[in-house]
Gaussian input, Z-matrix of N, CA and C with variables (Angstrom, degrees):
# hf/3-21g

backbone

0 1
 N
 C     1     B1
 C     2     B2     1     A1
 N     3     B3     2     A2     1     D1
 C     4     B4     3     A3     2     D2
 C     5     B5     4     A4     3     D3
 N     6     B6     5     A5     4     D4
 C     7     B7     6     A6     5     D5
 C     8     B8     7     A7     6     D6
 N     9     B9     8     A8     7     D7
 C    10    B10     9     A9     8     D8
 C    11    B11    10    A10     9     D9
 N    12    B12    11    A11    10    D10
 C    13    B13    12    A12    11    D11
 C    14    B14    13    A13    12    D12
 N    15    B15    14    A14    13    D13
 C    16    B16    15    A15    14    D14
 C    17    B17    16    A16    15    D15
 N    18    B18    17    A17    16    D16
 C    19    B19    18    A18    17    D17
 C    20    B20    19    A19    18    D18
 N    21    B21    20    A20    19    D19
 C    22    B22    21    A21    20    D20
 C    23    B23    22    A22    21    D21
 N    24    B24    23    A23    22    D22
 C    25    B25    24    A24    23    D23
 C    26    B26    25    A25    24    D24
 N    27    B27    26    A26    25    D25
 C    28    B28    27    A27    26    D26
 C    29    B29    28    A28    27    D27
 N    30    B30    29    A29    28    D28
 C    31    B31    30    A30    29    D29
 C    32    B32    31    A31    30    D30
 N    33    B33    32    A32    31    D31
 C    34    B34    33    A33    32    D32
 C    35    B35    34    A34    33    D33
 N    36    B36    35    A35    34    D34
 C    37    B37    36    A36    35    D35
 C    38    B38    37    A37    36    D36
 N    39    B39    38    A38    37    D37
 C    40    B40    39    A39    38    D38
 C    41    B41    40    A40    39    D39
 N    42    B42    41    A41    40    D40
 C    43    B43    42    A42    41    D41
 C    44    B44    43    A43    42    D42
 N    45    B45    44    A44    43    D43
 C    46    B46    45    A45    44    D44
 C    47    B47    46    A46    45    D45
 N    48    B48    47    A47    46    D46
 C    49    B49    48    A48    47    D47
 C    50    B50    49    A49    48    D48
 N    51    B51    50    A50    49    D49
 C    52    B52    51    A51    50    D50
 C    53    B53    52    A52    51    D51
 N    54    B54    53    A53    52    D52
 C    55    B55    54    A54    53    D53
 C    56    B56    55    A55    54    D54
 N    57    B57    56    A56    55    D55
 C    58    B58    57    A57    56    D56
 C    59    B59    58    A58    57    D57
 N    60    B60    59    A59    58    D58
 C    61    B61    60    A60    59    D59
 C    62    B62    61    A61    60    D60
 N    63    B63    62    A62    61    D61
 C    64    B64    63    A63    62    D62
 C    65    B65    64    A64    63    D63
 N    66    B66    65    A65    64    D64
 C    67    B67    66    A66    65    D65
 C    68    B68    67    A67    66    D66
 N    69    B69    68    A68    67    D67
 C    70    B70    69    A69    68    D68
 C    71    B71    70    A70    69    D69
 N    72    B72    71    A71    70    D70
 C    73    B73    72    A72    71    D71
 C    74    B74    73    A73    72    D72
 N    75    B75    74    A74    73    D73
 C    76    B76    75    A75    74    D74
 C    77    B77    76    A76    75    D75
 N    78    B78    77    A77    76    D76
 C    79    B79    78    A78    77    D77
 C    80    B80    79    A79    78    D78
 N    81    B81    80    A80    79    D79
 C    82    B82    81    A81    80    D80
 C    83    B83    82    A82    81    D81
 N    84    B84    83    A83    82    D82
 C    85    B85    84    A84    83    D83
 C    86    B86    85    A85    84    D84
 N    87    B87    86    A86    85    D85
 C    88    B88    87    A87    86    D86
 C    89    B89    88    A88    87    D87
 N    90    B90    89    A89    88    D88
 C    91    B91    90    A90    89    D89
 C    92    B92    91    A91    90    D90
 N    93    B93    92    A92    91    D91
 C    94    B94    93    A93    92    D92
 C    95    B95    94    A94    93    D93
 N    96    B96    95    A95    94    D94
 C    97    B97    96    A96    95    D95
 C    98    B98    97    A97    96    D96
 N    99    B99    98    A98    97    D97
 C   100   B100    99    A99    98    D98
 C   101   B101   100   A100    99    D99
 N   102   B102   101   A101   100   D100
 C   103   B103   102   A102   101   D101
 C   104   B104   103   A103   102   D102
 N   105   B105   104   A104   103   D103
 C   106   B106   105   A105   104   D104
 C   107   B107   106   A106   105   D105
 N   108   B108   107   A107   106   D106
 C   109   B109   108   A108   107   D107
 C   110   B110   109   A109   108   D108
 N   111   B111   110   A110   109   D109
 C   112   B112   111   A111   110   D110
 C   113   B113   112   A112   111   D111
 N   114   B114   113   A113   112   D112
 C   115   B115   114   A114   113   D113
 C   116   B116   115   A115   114   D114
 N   117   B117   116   A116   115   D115
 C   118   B118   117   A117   116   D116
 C   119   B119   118   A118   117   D117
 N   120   B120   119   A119   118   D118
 C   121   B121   120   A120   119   D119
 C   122   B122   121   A121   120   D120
 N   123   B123   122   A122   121   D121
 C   124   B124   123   A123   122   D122
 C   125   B125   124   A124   123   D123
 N   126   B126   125   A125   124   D124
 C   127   B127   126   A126   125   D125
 C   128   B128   127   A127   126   D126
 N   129   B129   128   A128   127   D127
 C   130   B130   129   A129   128   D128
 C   131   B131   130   A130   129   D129
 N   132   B132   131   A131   130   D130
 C   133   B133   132   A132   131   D131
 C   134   B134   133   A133   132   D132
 N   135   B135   134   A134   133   D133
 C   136   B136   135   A135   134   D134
 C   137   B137   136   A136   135   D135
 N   138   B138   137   A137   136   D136
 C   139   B139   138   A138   137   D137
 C   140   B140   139   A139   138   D138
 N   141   B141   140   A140   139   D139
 C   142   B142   141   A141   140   D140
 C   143   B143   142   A142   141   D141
 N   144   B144   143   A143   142   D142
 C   145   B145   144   A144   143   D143
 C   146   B146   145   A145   144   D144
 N   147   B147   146   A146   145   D145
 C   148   B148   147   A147   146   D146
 C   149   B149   148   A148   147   D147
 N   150   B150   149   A149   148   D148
 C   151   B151   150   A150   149   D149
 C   152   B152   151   A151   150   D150
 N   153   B153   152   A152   151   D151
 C   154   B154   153   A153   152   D152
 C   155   B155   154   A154   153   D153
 N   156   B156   155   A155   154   D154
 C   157   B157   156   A156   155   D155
 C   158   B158   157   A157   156   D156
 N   159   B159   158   A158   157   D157
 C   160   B160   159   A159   158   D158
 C   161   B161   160   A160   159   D159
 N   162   B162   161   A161   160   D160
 C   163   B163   162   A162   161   D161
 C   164   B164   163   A163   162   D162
 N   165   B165   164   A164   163   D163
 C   166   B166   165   A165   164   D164
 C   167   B167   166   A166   165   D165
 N   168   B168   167   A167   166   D166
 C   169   B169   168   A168   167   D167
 C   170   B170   169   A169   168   D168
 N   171   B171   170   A170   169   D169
 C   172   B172   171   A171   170   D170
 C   173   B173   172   A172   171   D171
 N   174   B174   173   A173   172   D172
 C   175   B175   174   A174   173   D173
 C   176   B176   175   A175   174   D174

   B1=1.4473
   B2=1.5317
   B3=1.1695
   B4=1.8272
   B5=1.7341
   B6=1.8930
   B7=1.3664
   B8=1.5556
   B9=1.8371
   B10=1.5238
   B11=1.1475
   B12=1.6110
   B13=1.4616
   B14=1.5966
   B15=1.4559
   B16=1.2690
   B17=1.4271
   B18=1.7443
   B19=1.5113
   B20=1.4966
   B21=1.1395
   B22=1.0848
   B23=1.8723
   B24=1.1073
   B25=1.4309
   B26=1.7629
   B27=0.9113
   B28=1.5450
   B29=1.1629
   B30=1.5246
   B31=1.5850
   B32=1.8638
   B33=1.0318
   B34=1.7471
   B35=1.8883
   B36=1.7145
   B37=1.5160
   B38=1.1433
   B39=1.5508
   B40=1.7392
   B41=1.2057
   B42=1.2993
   B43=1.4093
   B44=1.8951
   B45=1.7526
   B46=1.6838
   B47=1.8111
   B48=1.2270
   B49=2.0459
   B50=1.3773
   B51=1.1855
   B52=1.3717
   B53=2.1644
   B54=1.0615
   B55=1.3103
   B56=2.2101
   B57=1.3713
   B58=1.2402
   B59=1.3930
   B60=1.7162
   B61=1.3772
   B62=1.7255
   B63=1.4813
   B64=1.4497
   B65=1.7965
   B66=1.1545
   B67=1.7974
   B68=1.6306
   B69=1.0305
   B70=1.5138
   B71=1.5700
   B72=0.9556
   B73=1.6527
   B74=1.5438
   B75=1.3797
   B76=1.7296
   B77=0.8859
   B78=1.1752
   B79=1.7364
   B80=1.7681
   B81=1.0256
   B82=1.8311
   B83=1.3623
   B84=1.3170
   B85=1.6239
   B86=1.8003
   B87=1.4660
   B88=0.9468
   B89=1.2899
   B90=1.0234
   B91=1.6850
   B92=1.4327
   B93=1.3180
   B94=1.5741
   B95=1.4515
   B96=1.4748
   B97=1.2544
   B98=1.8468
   B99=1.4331
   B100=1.6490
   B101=1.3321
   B102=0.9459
   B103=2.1200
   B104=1.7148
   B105=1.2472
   B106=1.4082
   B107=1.1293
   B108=1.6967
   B109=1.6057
   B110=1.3501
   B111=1.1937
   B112=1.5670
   B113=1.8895
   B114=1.6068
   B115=1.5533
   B116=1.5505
   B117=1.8691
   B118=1.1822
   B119=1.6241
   B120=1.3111
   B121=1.2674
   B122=1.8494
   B123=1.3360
   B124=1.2251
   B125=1.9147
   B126=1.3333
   B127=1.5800
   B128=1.9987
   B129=1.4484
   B130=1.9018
   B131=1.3658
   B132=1.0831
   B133=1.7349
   B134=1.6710
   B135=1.6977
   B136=1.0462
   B137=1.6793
   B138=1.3802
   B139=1.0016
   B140=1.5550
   B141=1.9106
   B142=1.4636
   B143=1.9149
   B144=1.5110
   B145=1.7317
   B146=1.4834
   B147=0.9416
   B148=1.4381
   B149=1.7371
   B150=1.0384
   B151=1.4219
   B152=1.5661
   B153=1.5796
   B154=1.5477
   B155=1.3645
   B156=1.2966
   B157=1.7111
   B158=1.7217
   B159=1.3986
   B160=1.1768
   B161=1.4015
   B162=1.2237
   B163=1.4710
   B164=1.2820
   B165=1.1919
   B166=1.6699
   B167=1.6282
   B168=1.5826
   B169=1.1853
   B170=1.7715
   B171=1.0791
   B172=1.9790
   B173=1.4466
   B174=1.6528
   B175=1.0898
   B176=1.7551
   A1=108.95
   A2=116.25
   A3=112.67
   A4=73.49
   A5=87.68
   A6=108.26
   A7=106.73
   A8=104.88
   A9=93.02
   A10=105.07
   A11=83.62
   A12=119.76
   A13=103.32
   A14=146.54
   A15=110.40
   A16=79.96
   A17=106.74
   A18=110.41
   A19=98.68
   A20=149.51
   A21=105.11
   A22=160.73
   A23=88.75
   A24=111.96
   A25=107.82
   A26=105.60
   A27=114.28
   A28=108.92
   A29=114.43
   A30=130.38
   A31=107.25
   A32=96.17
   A33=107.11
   A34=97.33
   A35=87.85
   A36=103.54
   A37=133.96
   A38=101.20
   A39=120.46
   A40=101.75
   A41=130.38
   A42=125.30
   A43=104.38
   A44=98.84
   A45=113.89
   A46=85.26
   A47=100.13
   A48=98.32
   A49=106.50
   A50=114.27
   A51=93.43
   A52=134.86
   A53=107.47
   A54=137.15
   A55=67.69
   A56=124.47
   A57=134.65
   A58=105.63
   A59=108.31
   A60=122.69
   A61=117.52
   A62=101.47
   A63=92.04
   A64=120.88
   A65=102.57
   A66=91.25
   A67=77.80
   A68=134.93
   A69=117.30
   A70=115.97
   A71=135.98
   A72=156.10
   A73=118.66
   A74=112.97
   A75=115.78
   A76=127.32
   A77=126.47
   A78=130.77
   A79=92.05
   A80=108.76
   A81=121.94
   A82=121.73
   A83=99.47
   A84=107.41
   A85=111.12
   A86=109.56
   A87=127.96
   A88=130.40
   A89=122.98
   A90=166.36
   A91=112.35
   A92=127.60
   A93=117.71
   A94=107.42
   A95=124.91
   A96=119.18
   A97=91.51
   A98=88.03
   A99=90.06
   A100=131.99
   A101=97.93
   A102=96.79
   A103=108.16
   A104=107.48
   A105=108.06
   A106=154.20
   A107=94.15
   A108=99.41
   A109=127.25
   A110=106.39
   A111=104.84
   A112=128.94
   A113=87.31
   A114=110.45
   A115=111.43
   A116=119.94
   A117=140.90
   A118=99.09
   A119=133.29
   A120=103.95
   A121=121.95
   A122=111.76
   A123=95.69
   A124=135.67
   A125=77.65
   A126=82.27
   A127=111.97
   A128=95.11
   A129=80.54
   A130=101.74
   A131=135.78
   A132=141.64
   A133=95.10
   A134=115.21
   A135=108.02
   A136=111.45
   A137=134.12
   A138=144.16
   A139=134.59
   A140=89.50
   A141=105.87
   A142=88.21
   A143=107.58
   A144=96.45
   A145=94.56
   A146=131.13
   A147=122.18
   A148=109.54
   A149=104.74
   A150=113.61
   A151=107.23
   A152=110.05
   A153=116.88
   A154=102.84
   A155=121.98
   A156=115.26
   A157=97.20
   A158=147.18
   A159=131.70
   A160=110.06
   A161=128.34
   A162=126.29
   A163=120.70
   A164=96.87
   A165=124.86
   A166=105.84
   A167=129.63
   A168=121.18
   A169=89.13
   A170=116.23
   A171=112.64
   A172=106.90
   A173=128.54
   A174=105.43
   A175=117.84
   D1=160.73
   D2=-156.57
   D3=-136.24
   D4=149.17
   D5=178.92
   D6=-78.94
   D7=151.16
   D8=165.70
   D9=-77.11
   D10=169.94
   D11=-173.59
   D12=-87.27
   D13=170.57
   D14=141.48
   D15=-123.10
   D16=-169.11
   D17=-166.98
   D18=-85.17
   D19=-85.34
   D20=-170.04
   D21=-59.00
   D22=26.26
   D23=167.76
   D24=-86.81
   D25=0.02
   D26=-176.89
   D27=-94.75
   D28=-36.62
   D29=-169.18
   D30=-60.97
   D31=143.06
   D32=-179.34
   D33=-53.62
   D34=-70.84
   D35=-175.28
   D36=-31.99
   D37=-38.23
   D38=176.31
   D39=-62.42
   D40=-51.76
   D41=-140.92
   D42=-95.74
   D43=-9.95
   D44=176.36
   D45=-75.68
   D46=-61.52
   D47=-170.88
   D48=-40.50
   D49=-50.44
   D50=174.99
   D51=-74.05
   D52=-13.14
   D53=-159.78
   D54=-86.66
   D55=-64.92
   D56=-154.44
   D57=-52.13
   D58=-43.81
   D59=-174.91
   D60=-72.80
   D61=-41.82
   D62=166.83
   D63=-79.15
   D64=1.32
   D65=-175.79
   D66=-98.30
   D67=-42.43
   D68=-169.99
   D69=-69.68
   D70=7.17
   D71=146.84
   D72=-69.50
   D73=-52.82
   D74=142.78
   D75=-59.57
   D76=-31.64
   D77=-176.92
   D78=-62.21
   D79=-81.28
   D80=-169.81
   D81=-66.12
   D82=-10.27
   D83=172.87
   D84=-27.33
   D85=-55.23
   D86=-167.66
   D87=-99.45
   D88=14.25
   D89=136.24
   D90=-38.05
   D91=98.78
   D92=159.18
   D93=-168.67
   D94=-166.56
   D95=-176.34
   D96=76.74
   D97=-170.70
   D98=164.69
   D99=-33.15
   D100=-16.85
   D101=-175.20
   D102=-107.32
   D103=9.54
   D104=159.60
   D105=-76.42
   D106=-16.05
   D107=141.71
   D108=-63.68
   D109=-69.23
   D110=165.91
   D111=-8.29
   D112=-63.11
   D113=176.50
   D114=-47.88
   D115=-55.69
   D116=174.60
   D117=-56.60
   D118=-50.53
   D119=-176.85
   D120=-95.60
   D121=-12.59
   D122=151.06
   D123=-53.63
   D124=-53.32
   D125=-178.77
   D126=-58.58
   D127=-22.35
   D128=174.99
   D129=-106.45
   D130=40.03
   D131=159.68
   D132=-103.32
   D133=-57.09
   D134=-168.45
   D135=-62.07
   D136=-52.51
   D137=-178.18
   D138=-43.06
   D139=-6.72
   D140=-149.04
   D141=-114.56
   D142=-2.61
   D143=-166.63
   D144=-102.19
   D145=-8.53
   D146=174.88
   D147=-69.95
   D148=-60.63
   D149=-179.36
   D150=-44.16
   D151=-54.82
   D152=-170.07
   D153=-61.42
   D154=-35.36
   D155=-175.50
   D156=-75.70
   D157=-47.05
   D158=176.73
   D159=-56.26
   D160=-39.76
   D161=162.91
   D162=-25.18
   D163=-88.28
   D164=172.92
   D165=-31.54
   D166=-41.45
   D167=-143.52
   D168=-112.22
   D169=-6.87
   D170=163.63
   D171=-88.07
   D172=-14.81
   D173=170.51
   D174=-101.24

């Protein structure tokens, strides 16, 4: 039996947001000291557009 799909998992964009979120985890990997804020709020901007595009795409 095959998992559903939902619709936006279909979307190009969705599947770039996520592609975005894991390169931005490499990106900052190496990020700390002073630049760890920075690091901390990239990573919860990036983390936060996947969700908003499934949002967006049930209404």
């Amino acid at each position: 039996m095959t998992e559903p799909i939902f619709d936006h998992e279909r979307l190009d964009v969705y599947r770039l947001a996520i592609e975005y979120v894991s390169s931005s985890y490499r990106i900052t990997k190496s990020l700390d000291g002073p630049e760890r804020h920075t690091r901390d709020q990239r990573l919860q901007a990036a983390q936060w557009i996947p969700p908003n595009i499934a949002e967006g795409n049930g209404k």
